[in-house]
DOMARVO-311098 format. One line per 5 residues: number of its first residue (from 0); their letters; for each residue x negated, y negated, z negated of N, C-alpha, C. Coordinates in nm, 3 decimals. Layout:
NUM> A> X,Y,Z,X,Y,Z,X,Y,Z; ...
end
This chain:
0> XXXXX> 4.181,-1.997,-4.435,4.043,-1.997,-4.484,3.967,-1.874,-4.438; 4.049,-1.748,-4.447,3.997,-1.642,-4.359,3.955,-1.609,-4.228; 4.001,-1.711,-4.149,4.004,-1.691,-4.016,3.857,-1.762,-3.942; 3.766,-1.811,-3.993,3.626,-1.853,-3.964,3.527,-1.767,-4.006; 3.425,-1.743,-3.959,3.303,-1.612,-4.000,3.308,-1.590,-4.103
5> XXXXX> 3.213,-1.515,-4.146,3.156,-1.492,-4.273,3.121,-1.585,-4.394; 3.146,-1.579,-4.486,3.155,-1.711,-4.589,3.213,-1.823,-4.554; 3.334,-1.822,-4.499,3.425,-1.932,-4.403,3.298,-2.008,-4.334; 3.187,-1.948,-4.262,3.120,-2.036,-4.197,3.093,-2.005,-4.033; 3.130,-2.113,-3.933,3.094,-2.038,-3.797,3.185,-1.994,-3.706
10> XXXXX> 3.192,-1.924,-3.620,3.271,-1.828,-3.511,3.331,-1.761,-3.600; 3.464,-1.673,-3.588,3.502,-1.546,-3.631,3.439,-1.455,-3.504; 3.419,-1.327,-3.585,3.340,-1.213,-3.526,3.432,-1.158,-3.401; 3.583,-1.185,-3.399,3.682,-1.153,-3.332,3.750,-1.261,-3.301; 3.731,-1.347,-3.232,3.829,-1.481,-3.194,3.984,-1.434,-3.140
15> XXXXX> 3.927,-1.364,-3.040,4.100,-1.287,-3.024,4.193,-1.238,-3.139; 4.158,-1.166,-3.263,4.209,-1.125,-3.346,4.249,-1.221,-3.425; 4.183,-1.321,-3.481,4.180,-1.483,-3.539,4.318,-1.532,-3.496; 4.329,-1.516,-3.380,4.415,-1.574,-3.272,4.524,-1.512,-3.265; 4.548,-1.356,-3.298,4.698,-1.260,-3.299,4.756,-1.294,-3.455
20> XXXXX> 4.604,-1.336,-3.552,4.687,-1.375,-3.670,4.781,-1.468,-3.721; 4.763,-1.568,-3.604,4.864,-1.715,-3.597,4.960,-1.660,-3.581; 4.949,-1.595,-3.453,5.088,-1.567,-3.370,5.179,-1.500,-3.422; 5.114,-1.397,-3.512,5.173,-1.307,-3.577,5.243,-1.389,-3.678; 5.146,-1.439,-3.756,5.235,-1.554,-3.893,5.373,-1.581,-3.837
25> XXXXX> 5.374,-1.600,-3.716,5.485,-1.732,-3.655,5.585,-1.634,-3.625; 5.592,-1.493,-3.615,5.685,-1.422,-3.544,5.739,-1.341,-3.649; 5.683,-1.382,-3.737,5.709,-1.292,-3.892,5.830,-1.421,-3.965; 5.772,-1.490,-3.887,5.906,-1.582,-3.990,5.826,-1.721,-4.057; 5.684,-1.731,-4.092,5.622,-1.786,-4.150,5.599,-1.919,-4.105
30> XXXXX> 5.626,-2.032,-4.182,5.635,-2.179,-4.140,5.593,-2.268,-4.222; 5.452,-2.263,-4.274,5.354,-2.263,-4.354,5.213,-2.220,-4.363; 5.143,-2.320,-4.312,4.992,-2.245,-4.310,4.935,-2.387,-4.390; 4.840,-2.317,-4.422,4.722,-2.417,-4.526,4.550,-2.400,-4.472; 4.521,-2.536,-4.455,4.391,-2.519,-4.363,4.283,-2.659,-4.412
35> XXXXX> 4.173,-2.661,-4.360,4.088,-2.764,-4.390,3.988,-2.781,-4.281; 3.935,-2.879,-4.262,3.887,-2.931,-4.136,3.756,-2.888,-4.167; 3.702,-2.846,-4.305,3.571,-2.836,-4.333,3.578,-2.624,-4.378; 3.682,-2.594,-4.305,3.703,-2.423,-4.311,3.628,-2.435,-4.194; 3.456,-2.395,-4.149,3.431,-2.336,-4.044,3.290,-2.403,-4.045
40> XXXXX> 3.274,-2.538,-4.060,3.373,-2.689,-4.048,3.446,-2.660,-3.904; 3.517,-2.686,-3.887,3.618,-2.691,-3.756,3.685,-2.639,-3.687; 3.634,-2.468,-3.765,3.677,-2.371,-3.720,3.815,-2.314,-3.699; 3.842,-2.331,-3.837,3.996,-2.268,-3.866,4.073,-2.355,-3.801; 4.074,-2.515,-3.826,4.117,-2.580,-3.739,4.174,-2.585,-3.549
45> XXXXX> 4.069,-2.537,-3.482,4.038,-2.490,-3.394,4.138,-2.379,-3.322; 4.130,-2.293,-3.423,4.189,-2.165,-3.387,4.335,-2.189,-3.410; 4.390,-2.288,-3.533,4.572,-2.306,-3.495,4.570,-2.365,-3.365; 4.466,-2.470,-3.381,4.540,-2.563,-3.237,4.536,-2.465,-3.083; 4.447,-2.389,-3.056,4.466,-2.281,-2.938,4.557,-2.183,-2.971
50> XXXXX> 4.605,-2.153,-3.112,4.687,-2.051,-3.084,4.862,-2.070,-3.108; 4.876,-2.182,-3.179,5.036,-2.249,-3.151,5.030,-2.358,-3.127; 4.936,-2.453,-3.085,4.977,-2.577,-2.999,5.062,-2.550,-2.865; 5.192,-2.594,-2.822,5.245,-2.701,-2.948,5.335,-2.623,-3.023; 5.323,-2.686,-3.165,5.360,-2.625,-3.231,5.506,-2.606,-3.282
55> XXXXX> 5.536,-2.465,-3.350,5.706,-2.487,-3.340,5.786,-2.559,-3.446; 5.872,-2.610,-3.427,5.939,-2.764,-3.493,5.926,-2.780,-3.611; 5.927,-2.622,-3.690,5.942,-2.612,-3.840,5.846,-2.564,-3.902; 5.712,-2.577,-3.797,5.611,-2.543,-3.881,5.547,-2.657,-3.980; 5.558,-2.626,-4.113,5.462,-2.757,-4.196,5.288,-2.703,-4.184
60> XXXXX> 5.170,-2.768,-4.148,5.087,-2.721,-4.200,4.988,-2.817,-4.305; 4.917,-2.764,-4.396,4.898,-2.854,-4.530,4.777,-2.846,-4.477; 4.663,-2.950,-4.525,4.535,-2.954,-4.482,4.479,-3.002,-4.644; 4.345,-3.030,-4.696,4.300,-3.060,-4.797,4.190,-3.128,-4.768; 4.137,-3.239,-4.858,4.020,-3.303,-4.876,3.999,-3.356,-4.976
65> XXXXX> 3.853,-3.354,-4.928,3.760,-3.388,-5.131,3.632,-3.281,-5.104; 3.641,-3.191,-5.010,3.530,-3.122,-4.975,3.450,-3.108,-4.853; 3.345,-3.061,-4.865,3.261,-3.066,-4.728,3.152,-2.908,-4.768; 3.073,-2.896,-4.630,3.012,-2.772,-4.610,2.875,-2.804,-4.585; 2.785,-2.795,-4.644,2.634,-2.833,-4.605,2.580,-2.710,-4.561
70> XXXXX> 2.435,-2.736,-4.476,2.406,-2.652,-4.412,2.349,-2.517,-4.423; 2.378,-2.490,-4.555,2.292,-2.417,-4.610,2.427,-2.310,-4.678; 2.544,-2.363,-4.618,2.688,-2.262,-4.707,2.771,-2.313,-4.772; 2.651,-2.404,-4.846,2.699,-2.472,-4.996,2.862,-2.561,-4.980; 2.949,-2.539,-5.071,3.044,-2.642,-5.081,3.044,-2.743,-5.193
75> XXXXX> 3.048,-2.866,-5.168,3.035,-2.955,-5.215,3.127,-3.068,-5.209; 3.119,-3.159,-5.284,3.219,-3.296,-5.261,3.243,-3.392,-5.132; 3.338,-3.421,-5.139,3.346,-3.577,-5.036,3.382,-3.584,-5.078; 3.425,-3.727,-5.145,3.533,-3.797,-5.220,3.498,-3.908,-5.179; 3.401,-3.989,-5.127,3.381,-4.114,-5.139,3.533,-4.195,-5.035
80> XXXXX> 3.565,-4.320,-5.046,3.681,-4.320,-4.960,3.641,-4.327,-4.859; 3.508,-4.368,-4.805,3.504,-4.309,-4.648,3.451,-4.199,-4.574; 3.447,-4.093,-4.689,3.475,-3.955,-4.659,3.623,-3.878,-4.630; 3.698,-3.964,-4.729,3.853,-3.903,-4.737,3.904,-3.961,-4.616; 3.903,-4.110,-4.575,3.947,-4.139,-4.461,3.917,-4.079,-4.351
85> XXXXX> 3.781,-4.048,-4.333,3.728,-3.987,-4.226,3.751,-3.844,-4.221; 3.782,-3.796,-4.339,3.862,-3.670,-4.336,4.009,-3.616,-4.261; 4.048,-3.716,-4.294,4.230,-3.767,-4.220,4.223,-3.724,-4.125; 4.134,-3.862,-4.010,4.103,-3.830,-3.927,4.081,-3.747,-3.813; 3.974,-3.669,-3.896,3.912,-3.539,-3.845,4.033,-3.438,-3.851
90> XXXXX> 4.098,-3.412,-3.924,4.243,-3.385,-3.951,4.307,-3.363,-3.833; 4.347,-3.483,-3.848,4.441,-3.507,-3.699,4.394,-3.474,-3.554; 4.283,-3.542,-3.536,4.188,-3.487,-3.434,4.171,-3.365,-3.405; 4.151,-3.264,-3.494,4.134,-3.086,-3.437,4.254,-3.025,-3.486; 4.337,-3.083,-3.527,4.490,-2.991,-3.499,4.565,-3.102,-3.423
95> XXXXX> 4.565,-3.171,-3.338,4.605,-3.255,-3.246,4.744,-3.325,-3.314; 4.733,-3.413,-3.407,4.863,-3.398,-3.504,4.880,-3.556,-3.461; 5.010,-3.660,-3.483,4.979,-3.796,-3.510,5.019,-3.851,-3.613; 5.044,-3.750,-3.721,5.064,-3.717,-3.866,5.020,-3.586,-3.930; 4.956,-3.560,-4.073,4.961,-3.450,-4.137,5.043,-3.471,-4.246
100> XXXXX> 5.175,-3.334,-4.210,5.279,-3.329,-4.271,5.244,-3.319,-4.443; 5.156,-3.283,-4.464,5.117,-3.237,-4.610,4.929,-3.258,-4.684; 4.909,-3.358,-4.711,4.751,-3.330,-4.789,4.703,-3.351,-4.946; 4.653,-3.240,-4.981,4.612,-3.209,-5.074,4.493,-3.296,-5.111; 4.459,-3.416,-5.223,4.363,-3.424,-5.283,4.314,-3.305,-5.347
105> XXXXX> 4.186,-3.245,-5.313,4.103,-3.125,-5.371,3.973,-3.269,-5.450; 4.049,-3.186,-5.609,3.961,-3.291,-5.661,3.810,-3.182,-5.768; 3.695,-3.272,-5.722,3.596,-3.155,-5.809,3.515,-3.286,-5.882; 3.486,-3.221,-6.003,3.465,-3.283,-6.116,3.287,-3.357,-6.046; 3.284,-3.433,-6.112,3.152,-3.514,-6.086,3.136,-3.596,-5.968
110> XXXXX> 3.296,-3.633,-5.913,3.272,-3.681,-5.810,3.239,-3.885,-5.867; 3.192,-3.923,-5.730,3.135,-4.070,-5.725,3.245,-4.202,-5.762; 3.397,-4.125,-5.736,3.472,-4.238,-5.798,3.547,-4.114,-5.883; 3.664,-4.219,-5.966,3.765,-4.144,-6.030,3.840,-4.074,-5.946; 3.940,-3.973,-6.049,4.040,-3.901,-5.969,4.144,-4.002,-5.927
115> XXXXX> 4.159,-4.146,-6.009,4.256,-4.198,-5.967,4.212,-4.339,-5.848; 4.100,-4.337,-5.797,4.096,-4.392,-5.720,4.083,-4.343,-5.584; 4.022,-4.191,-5.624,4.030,-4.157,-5.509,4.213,-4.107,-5.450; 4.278,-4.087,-5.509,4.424,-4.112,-5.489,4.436,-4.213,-5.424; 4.403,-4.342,-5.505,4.463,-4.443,-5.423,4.433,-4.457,-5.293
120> XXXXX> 4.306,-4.377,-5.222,4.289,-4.434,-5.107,4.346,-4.329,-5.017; 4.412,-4.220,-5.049,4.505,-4.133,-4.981,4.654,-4.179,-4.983; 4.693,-4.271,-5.079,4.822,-4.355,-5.094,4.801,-4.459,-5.023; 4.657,-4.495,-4.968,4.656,-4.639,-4.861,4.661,-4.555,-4.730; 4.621,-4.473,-4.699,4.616,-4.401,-4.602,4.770,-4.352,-4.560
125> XXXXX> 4.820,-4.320,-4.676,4.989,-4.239,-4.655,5.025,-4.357,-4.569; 5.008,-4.493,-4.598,5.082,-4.618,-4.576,5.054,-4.657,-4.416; 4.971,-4.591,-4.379,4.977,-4.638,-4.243,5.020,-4.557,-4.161; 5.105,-4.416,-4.218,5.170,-4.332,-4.116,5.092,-4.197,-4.073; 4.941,-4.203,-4.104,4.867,-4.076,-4.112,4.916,-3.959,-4.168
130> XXXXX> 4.969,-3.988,-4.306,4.969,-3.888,-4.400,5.140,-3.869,-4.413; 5.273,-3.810,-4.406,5.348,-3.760,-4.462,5.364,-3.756,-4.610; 5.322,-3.627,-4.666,5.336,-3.614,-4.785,5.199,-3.581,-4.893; 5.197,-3.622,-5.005,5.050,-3.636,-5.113,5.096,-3.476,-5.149; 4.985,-3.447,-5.169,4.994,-3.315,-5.287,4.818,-3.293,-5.325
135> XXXXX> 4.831,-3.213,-5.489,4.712,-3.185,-5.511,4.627,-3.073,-5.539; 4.557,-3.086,-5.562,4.402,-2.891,-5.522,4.333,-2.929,-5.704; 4.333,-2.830,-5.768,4.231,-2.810,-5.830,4.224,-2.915,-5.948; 4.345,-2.941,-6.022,4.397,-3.057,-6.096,4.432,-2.999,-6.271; 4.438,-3.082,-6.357,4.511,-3.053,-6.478,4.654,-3.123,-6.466
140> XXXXX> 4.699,-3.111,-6.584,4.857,-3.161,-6.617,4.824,-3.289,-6.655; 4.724,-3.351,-6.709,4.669,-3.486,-6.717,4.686,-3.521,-6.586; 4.572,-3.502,-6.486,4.559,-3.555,-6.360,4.735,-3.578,-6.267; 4.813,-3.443,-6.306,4.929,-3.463,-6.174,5.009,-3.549,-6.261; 5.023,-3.567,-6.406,5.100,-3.692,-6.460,5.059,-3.840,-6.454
145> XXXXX> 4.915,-3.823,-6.404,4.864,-3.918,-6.375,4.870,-3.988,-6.183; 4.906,-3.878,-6.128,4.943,-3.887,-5.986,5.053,-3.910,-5.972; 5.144,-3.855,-6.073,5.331,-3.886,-6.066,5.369,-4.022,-6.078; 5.292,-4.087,-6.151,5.298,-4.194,-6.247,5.286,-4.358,-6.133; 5.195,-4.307,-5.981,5.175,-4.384,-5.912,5.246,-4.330,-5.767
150> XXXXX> 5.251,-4.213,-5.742,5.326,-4.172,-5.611,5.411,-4.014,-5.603; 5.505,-3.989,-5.527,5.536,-3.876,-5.506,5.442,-3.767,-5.521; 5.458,-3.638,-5.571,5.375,-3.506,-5.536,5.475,-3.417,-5.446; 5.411,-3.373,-5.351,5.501,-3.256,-5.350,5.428,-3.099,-5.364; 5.332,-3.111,-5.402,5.282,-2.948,-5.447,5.140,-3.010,-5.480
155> XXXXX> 5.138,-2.881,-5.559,4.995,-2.842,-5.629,4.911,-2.680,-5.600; 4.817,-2.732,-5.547,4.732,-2.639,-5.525,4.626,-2.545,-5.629; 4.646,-2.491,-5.702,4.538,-2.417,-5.799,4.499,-2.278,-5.790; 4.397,-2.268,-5.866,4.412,-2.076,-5.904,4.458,-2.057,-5.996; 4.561,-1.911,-5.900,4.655,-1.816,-6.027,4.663,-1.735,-5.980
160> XXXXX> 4.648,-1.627,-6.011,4.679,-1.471,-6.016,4.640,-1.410,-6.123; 4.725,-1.271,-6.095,4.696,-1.181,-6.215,4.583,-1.178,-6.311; 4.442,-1.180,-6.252,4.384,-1.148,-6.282,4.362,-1.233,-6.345; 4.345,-1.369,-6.311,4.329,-1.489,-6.410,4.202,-1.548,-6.331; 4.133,-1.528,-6.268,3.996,-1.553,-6.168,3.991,-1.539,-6.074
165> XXXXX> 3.891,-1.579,-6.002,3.845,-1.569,-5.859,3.694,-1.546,-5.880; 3.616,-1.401,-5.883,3.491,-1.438,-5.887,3.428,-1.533,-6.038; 3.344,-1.612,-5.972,3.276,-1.702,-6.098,3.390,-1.803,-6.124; 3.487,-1.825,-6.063,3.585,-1.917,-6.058,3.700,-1.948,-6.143; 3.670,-2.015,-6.259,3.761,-1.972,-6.339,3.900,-2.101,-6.335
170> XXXXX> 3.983,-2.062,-6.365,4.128,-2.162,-6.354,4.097,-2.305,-6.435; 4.215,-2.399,-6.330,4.166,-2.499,-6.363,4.233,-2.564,-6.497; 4.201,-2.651,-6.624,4.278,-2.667,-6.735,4.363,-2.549,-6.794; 4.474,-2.595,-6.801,4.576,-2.498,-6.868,4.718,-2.411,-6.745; 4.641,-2.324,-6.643,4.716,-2.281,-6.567,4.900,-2.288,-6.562
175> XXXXX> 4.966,-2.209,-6.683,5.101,-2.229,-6.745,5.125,-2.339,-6.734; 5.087,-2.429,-6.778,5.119,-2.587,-6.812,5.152,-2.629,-6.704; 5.026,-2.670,-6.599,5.048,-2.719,-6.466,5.195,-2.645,-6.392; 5.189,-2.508,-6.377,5.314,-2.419,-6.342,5.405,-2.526,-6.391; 5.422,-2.540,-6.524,5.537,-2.566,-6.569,5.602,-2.709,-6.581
180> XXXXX> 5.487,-2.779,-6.565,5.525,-2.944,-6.471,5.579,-2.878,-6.333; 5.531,-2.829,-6.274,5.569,-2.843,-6.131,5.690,-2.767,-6.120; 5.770,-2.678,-6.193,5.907,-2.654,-6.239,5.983,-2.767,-6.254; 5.971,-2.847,-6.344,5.994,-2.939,-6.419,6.068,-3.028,-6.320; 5.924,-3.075,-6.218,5.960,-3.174,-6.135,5.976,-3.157,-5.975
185> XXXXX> 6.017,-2.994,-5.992,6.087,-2.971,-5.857,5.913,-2.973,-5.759; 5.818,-2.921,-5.811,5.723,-2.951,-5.715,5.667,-2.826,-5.659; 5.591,-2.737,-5.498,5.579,-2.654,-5.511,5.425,-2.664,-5.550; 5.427,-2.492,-5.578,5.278,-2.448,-5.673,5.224,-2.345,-5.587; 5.109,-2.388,-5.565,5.068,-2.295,-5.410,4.943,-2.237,-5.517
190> XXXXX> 4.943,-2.132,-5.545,4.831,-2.057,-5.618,4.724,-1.989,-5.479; 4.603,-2.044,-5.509,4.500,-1.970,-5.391,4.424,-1.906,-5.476; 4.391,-1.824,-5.341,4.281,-1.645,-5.431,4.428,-1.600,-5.493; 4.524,-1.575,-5.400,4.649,-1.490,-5.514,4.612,-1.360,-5.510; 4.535,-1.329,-5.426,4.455,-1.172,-5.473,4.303,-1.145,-5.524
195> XXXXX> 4.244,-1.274,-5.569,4.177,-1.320,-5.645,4.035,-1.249,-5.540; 4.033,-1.284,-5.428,3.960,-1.288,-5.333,3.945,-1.142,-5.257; 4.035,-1.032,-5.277,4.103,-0.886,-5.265,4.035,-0.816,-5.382; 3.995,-0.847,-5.464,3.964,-0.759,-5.590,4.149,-0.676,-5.619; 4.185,-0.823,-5.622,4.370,-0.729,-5.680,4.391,-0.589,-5.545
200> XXXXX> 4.372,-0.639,-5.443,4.419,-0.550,-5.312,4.365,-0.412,-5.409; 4.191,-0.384,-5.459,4.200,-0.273,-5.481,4.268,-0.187,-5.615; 4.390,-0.232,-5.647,4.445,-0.182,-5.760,4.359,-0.170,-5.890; 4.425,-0.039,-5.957,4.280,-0.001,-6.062,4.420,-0.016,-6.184; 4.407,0.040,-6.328,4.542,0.057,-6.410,4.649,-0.022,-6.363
205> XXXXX> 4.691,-0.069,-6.482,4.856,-0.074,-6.472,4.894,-0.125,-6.305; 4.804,-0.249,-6.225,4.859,-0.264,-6.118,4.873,-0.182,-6.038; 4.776,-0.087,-6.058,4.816,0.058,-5.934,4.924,0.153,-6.004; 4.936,0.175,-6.099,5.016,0.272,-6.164,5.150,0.227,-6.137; 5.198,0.096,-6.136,5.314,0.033,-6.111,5.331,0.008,-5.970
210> XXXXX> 5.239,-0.028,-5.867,5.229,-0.026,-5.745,5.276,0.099,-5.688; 5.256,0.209,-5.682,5.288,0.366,-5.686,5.441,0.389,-5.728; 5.466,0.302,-5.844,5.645,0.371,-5.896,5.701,0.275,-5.774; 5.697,0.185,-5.768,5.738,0.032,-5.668,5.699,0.108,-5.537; 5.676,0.170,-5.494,5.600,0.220,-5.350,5.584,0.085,-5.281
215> XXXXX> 5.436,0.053,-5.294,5.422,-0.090,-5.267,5.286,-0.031,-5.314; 5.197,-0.154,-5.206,5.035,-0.167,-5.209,4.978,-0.222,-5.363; 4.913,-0.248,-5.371,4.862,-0.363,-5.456,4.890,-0.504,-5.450; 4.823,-0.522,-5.324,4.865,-0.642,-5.258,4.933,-0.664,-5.284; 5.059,-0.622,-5.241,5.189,-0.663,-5.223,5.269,-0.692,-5.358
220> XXXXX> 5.213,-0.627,-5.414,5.257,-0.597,-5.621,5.229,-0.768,-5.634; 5.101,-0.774,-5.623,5.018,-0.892,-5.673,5.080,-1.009,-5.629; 5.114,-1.005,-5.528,5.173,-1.114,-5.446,5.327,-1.152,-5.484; 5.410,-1.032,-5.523,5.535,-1.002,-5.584,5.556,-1.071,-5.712; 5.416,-1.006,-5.781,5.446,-1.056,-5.908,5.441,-1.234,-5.912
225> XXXXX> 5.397,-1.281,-5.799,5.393,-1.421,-5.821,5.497,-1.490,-5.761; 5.552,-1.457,-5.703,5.654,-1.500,-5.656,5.800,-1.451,-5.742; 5.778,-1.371,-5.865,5.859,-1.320,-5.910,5.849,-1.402,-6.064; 5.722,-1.481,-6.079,5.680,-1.548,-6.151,5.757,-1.698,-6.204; 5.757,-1.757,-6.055,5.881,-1.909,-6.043,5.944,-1.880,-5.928
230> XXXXX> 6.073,-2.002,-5.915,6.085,-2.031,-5.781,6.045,-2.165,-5.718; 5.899,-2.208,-5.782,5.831,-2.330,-5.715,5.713,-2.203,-5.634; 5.701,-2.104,-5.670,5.602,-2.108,-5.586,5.593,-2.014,-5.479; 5.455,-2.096,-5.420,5.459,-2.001,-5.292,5.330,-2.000,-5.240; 5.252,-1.844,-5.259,5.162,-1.789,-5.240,5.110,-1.820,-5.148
235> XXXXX> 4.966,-1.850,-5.117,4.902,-1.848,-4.974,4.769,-1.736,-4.952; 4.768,-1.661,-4.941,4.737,-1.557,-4.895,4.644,-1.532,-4.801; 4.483,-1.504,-4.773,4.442,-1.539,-4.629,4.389,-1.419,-4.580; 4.410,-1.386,-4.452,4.330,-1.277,-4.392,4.335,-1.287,-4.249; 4.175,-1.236,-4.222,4.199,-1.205,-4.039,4.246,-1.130,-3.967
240> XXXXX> 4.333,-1.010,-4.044,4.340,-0.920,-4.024,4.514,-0.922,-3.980; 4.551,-0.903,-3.869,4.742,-0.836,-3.867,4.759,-0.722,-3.942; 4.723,-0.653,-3.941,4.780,-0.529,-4.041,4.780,-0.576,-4.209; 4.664,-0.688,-4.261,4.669,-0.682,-4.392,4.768,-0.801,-4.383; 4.785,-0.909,-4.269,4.914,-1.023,-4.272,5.035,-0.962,-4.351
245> XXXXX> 5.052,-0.865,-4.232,5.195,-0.726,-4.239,5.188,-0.702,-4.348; 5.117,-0.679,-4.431,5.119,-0.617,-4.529,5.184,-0.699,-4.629; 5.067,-0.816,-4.662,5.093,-0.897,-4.734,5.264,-0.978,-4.762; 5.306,-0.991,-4.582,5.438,-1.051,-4.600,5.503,-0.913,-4.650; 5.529,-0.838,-4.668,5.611,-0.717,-4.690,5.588,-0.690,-4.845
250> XXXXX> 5.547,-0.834,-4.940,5.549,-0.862,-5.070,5.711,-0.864,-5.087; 5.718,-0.962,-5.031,5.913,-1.008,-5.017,5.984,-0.917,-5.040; 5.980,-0.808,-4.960,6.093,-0.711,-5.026,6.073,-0.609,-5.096; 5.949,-0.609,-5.211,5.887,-0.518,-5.318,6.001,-0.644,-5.480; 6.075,-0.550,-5.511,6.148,-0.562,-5.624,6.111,-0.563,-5.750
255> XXXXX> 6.077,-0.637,-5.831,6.014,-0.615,-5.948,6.085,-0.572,-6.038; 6.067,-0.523,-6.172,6.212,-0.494,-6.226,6.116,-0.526,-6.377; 6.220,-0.531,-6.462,6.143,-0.584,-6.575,6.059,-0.519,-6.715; 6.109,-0.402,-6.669,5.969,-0.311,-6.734,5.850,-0.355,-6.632; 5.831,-0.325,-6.530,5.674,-0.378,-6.480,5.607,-0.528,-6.448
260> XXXXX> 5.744,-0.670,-6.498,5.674,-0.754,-6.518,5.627,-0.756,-6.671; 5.670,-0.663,-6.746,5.583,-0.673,-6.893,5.478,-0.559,-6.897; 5.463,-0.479,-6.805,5.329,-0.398,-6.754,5.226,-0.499,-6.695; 5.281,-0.567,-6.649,5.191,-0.665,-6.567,5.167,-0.799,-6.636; 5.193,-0.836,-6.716,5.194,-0.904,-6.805,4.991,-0.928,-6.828
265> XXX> 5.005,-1.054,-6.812,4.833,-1.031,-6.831,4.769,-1.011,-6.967; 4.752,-0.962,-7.046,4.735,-0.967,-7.205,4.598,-1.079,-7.254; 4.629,-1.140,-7.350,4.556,-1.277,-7.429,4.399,-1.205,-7.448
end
């Protein structure tokens, strides 16, 4: 999501750099990226397919739809089913795929059909070999028992981090809960904004004070603590930057210990 201009809209200011950040992902170990055809619109897209096409065997990458970019910044809905289809599509088309291993229904409230129809037309879609595997963006524990109930999940997309926000953005239903279905049922839990858009990066009490004993960034705390959180999940993280990539993967070997997950502890 980071890797397209300013307000994910446009060129990146550095296409070359855009471009060392793939590479870098891939040499770090990383076999997992998360992207959307409407990041740029086309942008982010764009930039995997020039910078690891073709791609290496074990890379999964997850894509999402249910959204679109009007011209003015704004993000807004697609849901209609011949938005989602044509989403696929577009999908496949700018990461040169003849499957996407992983897609996320990103579902936003007020859309033109239900949440459960618009499912179904990503479960008609799975059926013709487009789609791999269902997973969902921006859901309650209603909605994914209501998705279980008709097809496989294999992850859920929401906001979680420390902080509890993103900006004006507040979490979707009952954060814990959802976590704790997707424990339950073996599903992974991909928390976005895990640095709650780098507000966490700049520390500030207990996360810096504990960041400092841990000799470890913020970042990296933040990122720690979530992964130290379950073992469904797994952080996605975005930046244009190689040095803040580096950084970020170098969460992994920051140790938590259990005085500072009850420092970190978010209080009611």
């Amino acid at each position: 999501m980071r890797l397209p201009g300013k307000d994910v809209w446009g060129e990146p200011a550095d296409p070359s750099a855009a471009r060392a950040v793939l590479r870098r992902a891939i040499e770090l170990g990383i076999n997992f990226i998360d992207t959307a055809w409407y990041y740029g619109p086309h942008v982010a897209n764009r930039l995997i397919l020039e910078s690891l096409y073709p791609y290496p065997s074990d890379l999964v990458i997850a894509t999402k739809l249910g959204g679109k970019r009007m011209p003015d910044k704004s993000w807004v809905q697609a849901l209609t089913p011949e938005e989602l289809r044509a989403g696929v599509d577009t999908d496949l088309q700018t990461l040169r795929l003849e499957q996407l291993p992983v897609v996320h229904l990103r579902w936003i409230e007020n859309a033109p059909i239900s949440f459960g129809e618009a499912l179904d037309v990503l479960i008609d879609v799975q059926k013709t070999g487009k789609i791999r595997h269902l997973a969902l963006s921006n859901v309650t524990v209603q909605q994914c028992e209501q998705a279980l109930a008709k097809t496989p999940i294999v992850a859920v997309q929401n906001l979680y981090n420390l902080s509890g926000k993103a900006g004006p953005m507040p979490m979707t239903g009952d954060p814990e809960k959802v976590l704790e279905l997707c424990e339950q049922k073996g599903i992974a839990f991909l928390p976005f904004f895990p640095l709650a858009i780098g507000a966490l990066a700049g520390g500030g009490g207990s996360l810096e004070a504990v960041a400092k004993r841990l000799r470890c960034t913020p970042a990296q705390l933040s990122i720690a603590w979530l992964l130290a959180r379950s073992p469904v999940m797994l952080p996605i993280p975005g930046t244009s930057k190689v040095h803040h990539l580096e950084e970020n993967v170098g969460a992994v070997h920051v140790a938590i210990d259990e005085p500072a997950l009850d420092e970190l502890k978010p209080k009611p």
